[in-house]
Biopython code that builds the backbone (N, CA, C, O; Angstrom):
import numpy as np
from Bio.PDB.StructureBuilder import StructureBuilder

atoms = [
    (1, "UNK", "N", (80.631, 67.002, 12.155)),
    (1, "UNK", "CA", (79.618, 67.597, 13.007)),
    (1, "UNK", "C", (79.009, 68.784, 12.271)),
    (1, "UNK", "O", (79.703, 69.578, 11.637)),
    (2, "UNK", "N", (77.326, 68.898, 12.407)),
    (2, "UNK", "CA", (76.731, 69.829, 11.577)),
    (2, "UNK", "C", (76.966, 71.386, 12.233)),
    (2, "UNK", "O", (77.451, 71.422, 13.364)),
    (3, "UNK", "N", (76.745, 72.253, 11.779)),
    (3, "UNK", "CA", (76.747, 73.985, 12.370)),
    (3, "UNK", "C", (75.939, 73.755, 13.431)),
    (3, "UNK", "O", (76.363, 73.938, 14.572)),
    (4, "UNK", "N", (74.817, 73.374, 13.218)),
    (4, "UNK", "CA", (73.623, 72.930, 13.921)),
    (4, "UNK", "C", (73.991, 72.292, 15.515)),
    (4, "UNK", "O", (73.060, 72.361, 16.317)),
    (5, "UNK", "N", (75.055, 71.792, 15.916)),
    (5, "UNK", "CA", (75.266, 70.475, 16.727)),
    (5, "UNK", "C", (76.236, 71.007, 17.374)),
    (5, "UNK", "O", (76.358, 70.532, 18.502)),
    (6, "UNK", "N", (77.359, 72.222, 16.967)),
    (6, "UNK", "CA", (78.579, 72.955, 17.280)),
    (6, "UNK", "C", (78.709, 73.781, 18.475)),
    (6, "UNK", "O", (78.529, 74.995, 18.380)),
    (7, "UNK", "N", (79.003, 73.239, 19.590)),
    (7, "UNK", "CA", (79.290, 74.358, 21.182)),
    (7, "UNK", "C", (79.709, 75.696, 20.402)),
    (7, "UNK", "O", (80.361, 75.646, 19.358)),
    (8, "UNK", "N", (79.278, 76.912, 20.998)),
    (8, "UNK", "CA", (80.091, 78.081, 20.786)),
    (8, "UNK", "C", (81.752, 77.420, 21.280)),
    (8, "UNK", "O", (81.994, 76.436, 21.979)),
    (9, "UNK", "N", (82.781, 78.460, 20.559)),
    (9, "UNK", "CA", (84.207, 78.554, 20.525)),
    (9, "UNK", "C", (83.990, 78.895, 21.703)),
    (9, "UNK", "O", (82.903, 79.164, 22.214)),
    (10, "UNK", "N", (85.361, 78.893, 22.328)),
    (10, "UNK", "CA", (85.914, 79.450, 23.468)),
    (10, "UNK", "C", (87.415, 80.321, 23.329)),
    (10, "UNK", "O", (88.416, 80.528, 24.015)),
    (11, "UNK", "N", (86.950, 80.630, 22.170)),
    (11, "UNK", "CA", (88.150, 81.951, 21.558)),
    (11, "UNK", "C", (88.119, 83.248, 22.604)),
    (11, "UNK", "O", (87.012, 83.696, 22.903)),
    (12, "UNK", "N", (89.218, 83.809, 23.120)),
    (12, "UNK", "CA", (88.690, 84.518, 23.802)),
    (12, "UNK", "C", (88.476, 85.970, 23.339)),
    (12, "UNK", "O", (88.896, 86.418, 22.272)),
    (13, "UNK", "N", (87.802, 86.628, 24.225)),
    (13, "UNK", "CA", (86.599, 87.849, 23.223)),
    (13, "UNK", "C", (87.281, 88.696, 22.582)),
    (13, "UNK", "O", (88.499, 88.876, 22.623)),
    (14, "UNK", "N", (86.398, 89.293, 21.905)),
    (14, "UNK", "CA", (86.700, 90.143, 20.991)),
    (14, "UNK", "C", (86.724, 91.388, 21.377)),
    (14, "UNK", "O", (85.976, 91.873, 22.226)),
    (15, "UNK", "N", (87.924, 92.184, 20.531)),
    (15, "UNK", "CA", (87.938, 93.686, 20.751)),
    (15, "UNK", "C", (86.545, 94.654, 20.451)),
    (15, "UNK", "O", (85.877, 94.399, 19.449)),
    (16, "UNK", "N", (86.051, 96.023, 21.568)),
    (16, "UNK", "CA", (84.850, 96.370, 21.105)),
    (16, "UNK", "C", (84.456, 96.361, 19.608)),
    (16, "UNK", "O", (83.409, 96.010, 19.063)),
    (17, "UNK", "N", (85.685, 96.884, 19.077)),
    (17, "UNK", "CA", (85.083, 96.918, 17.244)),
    (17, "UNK", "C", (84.855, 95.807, 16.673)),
    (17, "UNK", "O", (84.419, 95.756, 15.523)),
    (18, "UNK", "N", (85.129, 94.697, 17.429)),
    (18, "UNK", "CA", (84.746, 93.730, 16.689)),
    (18, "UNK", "C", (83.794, 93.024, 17.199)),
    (18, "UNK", "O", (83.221, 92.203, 16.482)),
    (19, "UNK", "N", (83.429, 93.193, 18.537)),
    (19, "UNK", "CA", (81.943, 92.744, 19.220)),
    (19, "UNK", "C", (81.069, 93.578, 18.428)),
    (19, "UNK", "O", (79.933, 93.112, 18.343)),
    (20, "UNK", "N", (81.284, 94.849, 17.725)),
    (20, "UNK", "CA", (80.157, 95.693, 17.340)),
    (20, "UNK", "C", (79.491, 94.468, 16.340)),
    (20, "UNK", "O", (78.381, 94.085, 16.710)),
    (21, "UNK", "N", (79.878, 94.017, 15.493)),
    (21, "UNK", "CA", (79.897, 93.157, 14.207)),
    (21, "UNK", "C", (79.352, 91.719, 14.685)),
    (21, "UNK", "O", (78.345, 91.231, 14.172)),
    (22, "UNK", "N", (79.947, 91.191, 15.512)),
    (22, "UNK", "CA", (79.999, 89.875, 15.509)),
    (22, "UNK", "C", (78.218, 89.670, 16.468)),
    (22, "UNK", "O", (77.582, 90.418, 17.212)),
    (23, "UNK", "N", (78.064, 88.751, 16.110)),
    (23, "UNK", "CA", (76.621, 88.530, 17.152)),
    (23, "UNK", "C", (76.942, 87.762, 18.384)),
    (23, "UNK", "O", (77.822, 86.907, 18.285)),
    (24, "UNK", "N", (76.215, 87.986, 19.812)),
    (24, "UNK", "CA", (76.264, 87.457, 20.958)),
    (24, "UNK", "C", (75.986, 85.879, 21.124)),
    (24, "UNK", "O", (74.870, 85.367, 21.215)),
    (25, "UNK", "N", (77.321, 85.159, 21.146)),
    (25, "UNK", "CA", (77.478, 84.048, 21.410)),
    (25, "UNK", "C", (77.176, 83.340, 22.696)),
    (25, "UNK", "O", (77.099, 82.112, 22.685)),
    (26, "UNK", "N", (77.024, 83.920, 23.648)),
    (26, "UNK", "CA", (76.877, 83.460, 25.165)),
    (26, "UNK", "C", (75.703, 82.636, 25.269)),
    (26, "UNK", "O", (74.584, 83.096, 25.040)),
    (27, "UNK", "N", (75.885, 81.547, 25.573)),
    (27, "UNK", "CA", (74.564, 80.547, 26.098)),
    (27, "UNK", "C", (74.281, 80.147, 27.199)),
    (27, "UNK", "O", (75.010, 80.698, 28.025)),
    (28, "UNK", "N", (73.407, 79.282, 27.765)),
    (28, "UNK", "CA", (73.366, 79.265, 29.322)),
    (28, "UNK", "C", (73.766, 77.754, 29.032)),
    (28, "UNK", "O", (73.846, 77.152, 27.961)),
    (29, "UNK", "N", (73.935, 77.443, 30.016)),
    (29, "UNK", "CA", (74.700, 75.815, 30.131)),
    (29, "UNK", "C", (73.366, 75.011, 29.975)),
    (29, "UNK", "O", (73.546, 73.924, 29.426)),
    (30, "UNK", "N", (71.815, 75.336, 30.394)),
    (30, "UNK", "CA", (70.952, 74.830, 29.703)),
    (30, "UNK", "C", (71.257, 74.568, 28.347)),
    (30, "UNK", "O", (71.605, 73.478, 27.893)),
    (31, "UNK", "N", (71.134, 75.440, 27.834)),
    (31, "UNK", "CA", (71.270, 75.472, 26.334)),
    (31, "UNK", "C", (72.973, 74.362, 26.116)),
    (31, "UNK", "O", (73.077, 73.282, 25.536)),
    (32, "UNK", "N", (73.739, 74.933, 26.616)),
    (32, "UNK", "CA", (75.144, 73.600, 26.297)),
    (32, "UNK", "C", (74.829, 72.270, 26.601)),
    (32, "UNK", "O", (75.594, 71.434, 26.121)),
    (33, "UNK", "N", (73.655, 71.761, 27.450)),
    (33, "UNK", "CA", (73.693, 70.870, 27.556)),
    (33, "UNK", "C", (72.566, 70.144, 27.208)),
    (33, "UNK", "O", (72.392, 68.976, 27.557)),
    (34, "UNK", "N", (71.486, 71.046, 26.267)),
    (34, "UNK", "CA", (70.907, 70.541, 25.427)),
    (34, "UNK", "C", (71.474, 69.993, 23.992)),
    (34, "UNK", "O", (71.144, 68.963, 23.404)),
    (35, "UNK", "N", (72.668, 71.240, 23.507)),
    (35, "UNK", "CA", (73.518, 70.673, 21.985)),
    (35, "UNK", "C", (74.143, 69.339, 22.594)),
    (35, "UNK", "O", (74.105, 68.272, 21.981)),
    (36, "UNK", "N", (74.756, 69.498, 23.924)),
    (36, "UNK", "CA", (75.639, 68.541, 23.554)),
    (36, "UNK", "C", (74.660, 67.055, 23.708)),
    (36, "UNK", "O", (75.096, 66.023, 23.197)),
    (37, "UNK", "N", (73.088, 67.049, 24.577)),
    (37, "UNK", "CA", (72.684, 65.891, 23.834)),
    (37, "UNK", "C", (72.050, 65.997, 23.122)),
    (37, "UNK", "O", (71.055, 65.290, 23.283)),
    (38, "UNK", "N", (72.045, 66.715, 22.063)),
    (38, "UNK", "CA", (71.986, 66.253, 20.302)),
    (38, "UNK", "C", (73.077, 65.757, 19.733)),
    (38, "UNK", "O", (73.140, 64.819, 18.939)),
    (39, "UNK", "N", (73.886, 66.375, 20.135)),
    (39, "UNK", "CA", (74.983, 66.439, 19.520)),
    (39, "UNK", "C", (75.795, 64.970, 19.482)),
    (39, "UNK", "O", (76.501, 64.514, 18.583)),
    (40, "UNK", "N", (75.412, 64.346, 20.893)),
    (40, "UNK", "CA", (75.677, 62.664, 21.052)),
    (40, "UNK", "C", (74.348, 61.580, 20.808)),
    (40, "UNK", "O", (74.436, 60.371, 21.023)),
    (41, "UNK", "N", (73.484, 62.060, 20.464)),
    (41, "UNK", "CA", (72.581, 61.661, 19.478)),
    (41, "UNK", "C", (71.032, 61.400, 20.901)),
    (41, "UNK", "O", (70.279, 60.431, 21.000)),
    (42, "UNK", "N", (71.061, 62.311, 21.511)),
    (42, "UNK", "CA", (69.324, 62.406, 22.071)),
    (42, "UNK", "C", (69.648, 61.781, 23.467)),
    (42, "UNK", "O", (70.680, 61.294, 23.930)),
    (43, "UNK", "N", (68.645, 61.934, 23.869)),
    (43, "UNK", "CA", (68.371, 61.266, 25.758)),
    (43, "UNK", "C", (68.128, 59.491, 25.204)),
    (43, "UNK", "O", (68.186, 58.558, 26.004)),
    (44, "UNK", "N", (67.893, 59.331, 23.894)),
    (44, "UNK", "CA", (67.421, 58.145, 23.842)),
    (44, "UNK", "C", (68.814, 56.884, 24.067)),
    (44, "UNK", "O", (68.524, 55.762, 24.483)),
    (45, "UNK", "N", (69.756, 57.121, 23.854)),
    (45, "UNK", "CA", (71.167, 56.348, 24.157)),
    (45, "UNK", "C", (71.607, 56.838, 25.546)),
    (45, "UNK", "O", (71.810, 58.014, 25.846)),
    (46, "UNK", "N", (71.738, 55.650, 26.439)),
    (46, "UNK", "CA", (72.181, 55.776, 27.654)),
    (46, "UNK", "C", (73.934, 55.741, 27.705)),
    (46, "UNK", "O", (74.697, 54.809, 27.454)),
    (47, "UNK", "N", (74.189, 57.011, 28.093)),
    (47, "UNK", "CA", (75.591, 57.096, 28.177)),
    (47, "UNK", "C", (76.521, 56.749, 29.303)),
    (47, "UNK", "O", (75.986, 56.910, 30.400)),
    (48, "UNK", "N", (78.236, 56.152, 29.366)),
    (48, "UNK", "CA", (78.503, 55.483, 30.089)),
    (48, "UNK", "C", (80.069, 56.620, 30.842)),
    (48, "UNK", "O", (80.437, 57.494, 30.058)),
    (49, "UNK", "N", (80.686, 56.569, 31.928)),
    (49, "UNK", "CA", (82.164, 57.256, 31.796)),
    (49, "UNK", "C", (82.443, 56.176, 32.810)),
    (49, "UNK", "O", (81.908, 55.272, 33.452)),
    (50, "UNK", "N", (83.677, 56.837, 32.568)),
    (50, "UNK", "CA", (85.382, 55.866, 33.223)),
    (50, "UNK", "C", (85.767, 57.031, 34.024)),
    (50, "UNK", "O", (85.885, 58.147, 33.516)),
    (51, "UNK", "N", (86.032, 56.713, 35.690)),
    (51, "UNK", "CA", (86.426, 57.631, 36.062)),
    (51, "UNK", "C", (87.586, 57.190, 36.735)),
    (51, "UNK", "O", (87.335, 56.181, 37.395)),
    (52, "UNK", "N", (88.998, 57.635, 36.838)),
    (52, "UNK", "CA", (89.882, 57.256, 37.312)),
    (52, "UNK", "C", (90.204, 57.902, 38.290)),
    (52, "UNK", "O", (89.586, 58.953, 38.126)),
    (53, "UNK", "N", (90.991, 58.024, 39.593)),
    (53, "UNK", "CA", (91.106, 58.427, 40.572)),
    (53, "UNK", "C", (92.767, 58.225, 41.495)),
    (53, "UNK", "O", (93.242, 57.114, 41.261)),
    (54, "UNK", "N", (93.274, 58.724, 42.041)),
    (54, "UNK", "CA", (94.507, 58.231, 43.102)),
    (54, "UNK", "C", (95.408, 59.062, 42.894)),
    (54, "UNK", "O", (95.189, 59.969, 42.091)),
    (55, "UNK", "N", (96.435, 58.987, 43.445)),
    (55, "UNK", "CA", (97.338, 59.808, 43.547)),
    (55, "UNK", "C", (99.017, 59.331, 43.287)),
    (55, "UNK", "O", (99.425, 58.308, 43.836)),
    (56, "UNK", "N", (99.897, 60.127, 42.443)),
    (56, "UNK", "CA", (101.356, 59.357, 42.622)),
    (56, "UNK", "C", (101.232, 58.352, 41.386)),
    (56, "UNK", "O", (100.396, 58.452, 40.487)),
    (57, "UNK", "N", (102.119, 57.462, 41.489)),
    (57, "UNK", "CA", (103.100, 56.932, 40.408)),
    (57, "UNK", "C", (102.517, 55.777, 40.621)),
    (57, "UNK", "O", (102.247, 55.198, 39.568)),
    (58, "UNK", "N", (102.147, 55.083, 41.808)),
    (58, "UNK", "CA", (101.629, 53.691, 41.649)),
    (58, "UNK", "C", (100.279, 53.847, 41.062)),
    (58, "UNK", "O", (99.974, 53.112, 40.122)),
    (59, "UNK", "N", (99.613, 54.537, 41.415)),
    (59, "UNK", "CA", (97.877, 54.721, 41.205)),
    (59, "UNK", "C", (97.899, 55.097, 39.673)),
    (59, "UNK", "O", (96.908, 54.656, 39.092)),
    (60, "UNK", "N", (99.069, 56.037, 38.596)),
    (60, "UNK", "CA", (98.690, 56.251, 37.716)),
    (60, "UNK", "C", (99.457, 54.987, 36.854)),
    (60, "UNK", "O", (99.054, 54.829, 35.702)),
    (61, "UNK", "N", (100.192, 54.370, 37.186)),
    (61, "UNK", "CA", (100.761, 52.932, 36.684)),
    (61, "UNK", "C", (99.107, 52.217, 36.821)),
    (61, "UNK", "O", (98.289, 52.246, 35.902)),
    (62, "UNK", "N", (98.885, 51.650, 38.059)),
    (62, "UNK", "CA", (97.432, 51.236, 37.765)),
    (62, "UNK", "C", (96.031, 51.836, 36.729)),
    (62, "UNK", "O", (95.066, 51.240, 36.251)),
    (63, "UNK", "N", (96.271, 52.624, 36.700)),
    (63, "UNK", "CA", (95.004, 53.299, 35.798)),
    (63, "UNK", "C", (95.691, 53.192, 34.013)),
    (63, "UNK", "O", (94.974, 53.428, 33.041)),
    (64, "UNK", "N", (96.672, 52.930, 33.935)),
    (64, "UNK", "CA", (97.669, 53.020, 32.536)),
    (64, "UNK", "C", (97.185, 51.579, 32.767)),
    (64, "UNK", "O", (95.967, 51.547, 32.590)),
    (65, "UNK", "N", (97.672, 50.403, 33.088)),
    (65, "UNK", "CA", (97.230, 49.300, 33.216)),
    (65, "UNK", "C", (96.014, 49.427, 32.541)),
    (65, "UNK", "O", (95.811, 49.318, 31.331)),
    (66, "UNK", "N", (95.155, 49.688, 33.521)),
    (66, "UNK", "CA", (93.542, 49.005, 33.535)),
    (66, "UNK", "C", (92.664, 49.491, 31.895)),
    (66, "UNK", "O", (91.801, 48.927, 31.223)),
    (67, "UNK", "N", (93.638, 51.179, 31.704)),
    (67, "UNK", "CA", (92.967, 51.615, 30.526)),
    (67, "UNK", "C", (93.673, 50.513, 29.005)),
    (67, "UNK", "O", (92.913, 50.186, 28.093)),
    (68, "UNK", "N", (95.163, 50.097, 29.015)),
    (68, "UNK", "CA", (95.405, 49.309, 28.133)),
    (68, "UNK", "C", (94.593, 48.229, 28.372)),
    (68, "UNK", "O", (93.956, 48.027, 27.338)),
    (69, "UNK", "N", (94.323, 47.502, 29.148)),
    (69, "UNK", "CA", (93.242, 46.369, 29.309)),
    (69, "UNK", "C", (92.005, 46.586, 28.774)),
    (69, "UNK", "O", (91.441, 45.712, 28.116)),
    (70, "UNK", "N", (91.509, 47.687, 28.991)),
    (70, "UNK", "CA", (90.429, 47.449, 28.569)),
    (70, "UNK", "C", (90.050, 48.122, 26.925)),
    (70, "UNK", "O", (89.011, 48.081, 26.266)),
    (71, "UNK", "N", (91.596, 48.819, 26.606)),
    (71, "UNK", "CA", (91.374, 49.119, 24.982)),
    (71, "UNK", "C", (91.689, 47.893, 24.234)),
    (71, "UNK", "O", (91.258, 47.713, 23.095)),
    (72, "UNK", "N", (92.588, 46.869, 24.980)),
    (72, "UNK", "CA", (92.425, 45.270, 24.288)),
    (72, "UNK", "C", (91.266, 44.573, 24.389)),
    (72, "UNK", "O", (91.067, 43.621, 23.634)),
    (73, "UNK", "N", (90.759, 44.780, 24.910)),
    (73, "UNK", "CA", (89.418, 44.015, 25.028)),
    (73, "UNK", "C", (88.019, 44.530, 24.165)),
    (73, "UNK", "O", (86.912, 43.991, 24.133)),
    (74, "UNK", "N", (88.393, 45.511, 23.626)),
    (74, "UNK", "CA", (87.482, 46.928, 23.150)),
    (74, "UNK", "C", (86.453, 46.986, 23.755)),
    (74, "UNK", "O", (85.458, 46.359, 23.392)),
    (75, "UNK", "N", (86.482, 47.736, 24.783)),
    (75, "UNK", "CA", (85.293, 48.172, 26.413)),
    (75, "UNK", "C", (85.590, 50.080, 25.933)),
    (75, "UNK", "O", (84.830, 50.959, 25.527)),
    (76, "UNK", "N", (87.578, 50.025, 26.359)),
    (76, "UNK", "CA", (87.202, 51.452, 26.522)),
    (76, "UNK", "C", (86.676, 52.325, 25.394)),
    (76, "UNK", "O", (86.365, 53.463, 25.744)),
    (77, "UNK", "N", (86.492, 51.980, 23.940)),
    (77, "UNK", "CA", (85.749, 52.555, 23.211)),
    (77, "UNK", "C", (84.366, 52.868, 23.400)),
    (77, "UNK", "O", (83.781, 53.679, 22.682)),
    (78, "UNK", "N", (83.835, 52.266, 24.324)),
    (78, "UNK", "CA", (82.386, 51.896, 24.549)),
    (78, "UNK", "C", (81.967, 53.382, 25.346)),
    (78, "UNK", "O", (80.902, 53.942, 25.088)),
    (79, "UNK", "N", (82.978, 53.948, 26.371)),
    (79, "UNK", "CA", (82.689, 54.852, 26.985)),
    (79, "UNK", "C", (82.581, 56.277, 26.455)),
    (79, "UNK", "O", (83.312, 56.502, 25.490)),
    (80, "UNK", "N", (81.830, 57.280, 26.877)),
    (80, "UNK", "CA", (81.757, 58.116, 26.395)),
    (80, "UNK", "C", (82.612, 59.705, 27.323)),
    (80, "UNK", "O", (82.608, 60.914, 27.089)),
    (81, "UNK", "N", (83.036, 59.119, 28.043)),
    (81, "UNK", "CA", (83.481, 60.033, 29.006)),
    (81, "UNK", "C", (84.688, 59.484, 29.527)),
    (81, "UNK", "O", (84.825, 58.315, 29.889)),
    (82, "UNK", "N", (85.624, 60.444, 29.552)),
    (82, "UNK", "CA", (86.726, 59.882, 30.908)),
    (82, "UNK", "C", (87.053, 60.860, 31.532)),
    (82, "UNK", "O", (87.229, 61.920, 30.931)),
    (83, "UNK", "N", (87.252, 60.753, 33.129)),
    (83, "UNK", "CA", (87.066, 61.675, 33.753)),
    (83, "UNK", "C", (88.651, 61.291, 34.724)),
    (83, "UNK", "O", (88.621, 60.096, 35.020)),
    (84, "UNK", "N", (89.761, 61.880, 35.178)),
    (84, "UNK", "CA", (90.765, 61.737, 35.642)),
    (84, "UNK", "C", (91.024, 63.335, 36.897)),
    (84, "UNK", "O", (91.000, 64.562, 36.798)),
    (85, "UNK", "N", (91.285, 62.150, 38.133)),
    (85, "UNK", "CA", (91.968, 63.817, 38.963)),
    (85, "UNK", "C", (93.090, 63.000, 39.606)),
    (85, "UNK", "O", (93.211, 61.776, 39.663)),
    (86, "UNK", "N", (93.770, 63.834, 40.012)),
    (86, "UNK", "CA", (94.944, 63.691, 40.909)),
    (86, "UNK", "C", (96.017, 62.659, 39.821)),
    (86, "UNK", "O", (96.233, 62.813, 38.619)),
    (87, "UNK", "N", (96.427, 61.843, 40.549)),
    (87, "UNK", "CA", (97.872, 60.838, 39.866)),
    (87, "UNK", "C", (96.636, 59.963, 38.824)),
    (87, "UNK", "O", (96.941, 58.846, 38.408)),
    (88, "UNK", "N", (95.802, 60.332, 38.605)),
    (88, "UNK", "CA", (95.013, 59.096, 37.513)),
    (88, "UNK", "C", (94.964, 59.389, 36.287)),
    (88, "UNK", "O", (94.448, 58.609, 35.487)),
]
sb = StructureBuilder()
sb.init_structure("model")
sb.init_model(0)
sb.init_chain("A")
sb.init_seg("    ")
for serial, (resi, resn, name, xyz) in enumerate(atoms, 1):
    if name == "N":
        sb.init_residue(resn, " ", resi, " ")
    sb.init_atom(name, np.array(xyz, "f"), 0.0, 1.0, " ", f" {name:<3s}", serial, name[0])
structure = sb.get_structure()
């Protein structure tokens, strides 16, 4: 990934003497969410996510399932996102 294409760190801040030095990193999430579509190559590629969901031991047995299924099949490479709450 180029300098160009790179989210600010999320190091956390710096001591005053060293904010004196360093330049103001803060962006607006406009701006984060313009790099990050450059950064996945433009508005022109339509992007896809996997979102898993449920709660407990059966629901995350099912989602372990469904994600080995579909890395045999090569689907889940395809996605660009995975998004998980609770037991998923």
């Amino acid at each position: 990934m180029s300098d160009e294409t790179r989210l600010p760190s999320l190091e956390p801040p710096k001591s005053n003497k060293q904010q004196s030095s360093a330049k103001n990193t803060a962006i607006s999430l406009q701006q984060v969410l313009q790099e990050e579509r450059a950064a996945l190559g433009g508005d022109k590629i339509q992007r896809s996510a996997l979102c898993i969901s449920g709660g407990g031991i059966r629901s995350a047995t099912f989602a372990l399932g469904a994600l080995q299924g579909l890395a045999q099949l090569g689907i889940l490479e395809k996605f660009d996102y995975l998004s998980t709450v609770s037991g998923g």
